[in-house]
C-alpha positions in Angstrom: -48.1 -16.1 25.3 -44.9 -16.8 26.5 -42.5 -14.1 27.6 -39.6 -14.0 25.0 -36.0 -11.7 24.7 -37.6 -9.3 22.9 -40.4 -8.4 25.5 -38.1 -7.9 28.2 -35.8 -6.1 25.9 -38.7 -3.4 25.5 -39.1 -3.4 29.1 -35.3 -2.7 30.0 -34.8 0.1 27.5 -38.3 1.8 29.1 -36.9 1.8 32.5 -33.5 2.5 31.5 -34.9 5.3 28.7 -36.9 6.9 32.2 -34.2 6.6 34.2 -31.5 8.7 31.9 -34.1 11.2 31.0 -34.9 11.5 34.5 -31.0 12.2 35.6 -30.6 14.8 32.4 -33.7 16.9 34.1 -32.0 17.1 37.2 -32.8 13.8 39.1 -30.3 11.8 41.6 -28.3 9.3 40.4 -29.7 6.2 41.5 -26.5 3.9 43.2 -29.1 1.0 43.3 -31.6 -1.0 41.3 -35.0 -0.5 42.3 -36.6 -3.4 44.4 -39.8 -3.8 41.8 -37.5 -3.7 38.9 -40.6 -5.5 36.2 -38.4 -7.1 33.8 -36.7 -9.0 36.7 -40.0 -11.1 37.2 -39.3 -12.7 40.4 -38.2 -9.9 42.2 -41.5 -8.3 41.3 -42.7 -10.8 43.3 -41.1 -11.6 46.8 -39.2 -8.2 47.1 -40.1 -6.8 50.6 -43.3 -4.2 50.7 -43.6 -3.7 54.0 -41.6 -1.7 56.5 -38.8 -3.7 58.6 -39.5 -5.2 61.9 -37.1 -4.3 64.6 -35.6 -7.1 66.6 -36.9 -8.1 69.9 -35.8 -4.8 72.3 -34.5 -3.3 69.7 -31.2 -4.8 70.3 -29.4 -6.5 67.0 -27.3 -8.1 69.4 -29.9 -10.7 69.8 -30.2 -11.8 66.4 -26.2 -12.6 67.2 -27.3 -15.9 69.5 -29.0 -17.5 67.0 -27.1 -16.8 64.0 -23.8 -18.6 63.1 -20.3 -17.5 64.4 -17.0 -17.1 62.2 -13.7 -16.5 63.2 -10.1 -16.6 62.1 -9.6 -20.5 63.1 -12.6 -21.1 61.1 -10.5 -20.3 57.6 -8.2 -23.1 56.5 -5.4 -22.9 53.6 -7.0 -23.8 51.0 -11.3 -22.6 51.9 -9.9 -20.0 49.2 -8.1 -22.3 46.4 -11.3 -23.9 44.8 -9.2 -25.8 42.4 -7.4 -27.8 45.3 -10.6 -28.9 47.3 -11.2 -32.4 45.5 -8.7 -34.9 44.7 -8.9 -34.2 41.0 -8.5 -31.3 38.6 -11.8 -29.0 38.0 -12.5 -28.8 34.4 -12.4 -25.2 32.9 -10.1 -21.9 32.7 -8.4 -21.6 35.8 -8.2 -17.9 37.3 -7.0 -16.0 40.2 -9.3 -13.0 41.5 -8.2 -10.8 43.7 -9.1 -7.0 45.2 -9.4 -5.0 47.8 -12.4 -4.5 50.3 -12.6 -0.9 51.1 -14.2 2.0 52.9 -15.8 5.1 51.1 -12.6 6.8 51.4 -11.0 4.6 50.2 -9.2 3.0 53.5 -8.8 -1.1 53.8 -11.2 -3.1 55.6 -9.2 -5.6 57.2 -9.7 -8.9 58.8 -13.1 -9.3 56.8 -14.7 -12.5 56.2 -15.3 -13.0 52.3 -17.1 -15.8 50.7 -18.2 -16.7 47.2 -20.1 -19.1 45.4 -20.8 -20.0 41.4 -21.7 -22.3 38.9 -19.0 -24.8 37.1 -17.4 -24.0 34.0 -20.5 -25.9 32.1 -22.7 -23.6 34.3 -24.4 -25.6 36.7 -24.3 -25.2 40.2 -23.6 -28.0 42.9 -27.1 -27.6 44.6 -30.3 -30.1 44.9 -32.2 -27.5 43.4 -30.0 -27.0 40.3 -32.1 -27.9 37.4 -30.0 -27.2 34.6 -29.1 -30.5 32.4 -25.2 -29.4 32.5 -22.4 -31.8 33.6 -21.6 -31.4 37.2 -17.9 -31.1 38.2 -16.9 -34.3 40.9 -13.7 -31.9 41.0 -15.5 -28.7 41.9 -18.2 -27.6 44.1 -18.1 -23.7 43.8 -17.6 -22.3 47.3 -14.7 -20.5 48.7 -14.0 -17.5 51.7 -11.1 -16.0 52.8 -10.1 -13.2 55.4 -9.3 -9.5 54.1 -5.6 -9.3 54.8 -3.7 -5.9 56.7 -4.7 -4.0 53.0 -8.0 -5.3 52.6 -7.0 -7.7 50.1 -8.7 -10.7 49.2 -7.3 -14.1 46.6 -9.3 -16.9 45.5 -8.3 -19.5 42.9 -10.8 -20.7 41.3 -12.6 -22.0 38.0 -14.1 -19.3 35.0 -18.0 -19.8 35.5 -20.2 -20.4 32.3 -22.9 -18.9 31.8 -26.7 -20.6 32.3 -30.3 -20.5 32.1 -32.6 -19.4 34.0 -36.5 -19.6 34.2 -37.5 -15.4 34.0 -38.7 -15.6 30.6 -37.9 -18.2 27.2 -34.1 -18.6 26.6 -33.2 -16.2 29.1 -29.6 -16.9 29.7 -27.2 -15.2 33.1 -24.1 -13.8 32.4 -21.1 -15.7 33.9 -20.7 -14.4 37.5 -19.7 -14.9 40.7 -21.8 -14.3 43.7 -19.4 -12.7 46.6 -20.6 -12.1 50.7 -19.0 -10.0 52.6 -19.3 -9.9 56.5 -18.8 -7.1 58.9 -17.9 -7.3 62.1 -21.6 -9.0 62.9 -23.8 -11.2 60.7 -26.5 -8.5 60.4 -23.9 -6.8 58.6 -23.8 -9.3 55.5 -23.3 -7.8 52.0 -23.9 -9.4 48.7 -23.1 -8.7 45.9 -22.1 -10.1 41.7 -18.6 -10.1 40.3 -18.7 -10.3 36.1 -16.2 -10.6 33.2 -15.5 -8.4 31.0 -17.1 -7.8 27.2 -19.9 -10.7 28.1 -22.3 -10.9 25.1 -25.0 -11.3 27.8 -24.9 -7.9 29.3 -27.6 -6.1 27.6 -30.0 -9.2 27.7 -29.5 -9.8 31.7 -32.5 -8.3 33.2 -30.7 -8.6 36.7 -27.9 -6.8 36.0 -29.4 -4.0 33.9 -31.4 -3.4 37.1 -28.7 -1.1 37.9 -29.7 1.5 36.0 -27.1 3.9 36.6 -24.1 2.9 33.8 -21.6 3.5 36.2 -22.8 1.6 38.9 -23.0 -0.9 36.4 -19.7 -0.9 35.4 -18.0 -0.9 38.9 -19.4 -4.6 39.1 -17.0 -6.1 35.7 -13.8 -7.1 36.9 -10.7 -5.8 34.7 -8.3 -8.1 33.2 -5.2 -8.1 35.2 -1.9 -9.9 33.7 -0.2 -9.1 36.8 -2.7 -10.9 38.5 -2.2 -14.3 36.1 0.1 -17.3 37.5 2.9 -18.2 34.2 1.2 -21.6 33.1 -1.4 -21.8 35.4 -4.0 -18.8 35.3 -5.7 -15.9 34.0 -6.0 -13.1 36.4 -8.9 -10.7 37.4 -9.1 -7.8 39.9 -12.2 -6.2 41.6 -12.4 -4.0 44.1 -15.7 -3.9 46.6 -16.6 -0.4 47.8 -19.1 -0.8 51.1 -20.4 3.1 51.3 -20.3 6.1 49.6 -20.5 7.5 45.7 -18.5 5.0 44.4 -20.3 1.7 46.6 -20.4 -1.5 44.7 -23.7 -2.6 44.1 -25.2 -5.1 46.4 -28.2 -7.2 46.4 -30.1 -5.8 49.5 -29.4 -2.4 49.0 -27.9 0.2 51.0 
């Protein structure tokens, strides 16, 4: 039979049932989701079960010569104004997100290279894969990056993403999101990570985010409303912060 809601539904409250009982006797909190986290089939499947393999010499310098190089004159004015890439006006709620990339004390990471990607405001993403039957966008393809400024800032304007659906199990549906990369100061260094909205319906039914079992870990990866952050006639505003190390780290996909 097929896999519905409701199994994977059972599944999450197990885990997350184990997990808080497990933290009330005395267990760490867990920062991160576990990489065989079963109601997220797919990850089941292809997460990694063997140790890592060092690089040749043991030098991650070499990986560097075959892997792409990014720099300041790379970034143009508007790689971080999505709405302004196309000749036309993207369809959807136009919003301005902005935060800060920080240390685990708290300190600014400057001069960082951020990049993002999501779907359209129908939910579909610009990809040859995509096999959701939404409209595309001709006005919006869904990529952006920027440079952390002198306070570790980061802007991008940019369309509200819907939300979509996805094979894991029948009428399994995402949340709306936005997929963010963050670079150190080498590509081996990548982050990345989820941004969501607040008070989505499709929280408790995403398998992918309740794989962060710990509720405040959760929670650090919603953005908060911002009206300071909207533009008078123009857009909504959202900020979210990205913590790289430490108690308060922001989630990210390949773990810590």
């Amino acid at each position: 039979m097929a896999l519905t809601q409701s199994d994977i539904d059972i599944e999450i409250k197990d885990v997350q049932d184990a997990y808080d009982k497990a933290v009330a006797g005395g267990a760490p909190v867990q920062h991160r989701p576990s990489r065989d986290y079963a109601p997220y089939r797919s990850s089941v499947l292809r997460h990694p079960k063997q140790p890592l393999v060092a690089v040749s010499g043991g030098d991650p310098e070499t990986v560097e010569l075959s892997g792409p190089v990014f720099g300041v004159t790379d970034i143009t004015e508007i790689d971080n104004d999505l709405t302004l890439q196309h000749r036309g006006e993207p369809i959807g709620e136009r919003m301005t997100v902005s935060g800060r990339l920080l240390d685990r004390d708290g300190r600014p990471v400057r001069g960082q290279l951020v990049e993002i990607w999501q779907a359209n405001a129908a939910g579909r993403y610009a990809h040859l894969r995509e096999q959701h039957p939404a409209p595309l966008d001709p006005n919006f393809t869904g990529v952006g990056r920027t440079l952390t400024d002198d306070q570790g800032r980061y802007t991008f304007t940019t369309i509200k993403p819907g939300p979509y659906p996805w094979g894991n199990h029948t009428n399994a549906w995402r949340p709306a999101h936005i997929h963010f990369s963050v670079f150190g100061r080498a590509f081996t260094q990548r982050l990345v990570t989820q941004m969501y909205f607040p008070s989505d319906p499709l929280f408790p039914y995403d398998p992918i985010l309740r794989s962060v079992t710990d509720e405040a870990a959760r929670n650090r990866l919603i953005a908060a409303y911002n009206h300071d952050l909207s533009q008078p006639e123009f857009s909504m505003g959202y900020e979210w912060d990205i913590v790289l190390d430490g108690p308060s780290a922001t989630w990210i996909e390949e773990g810590r």
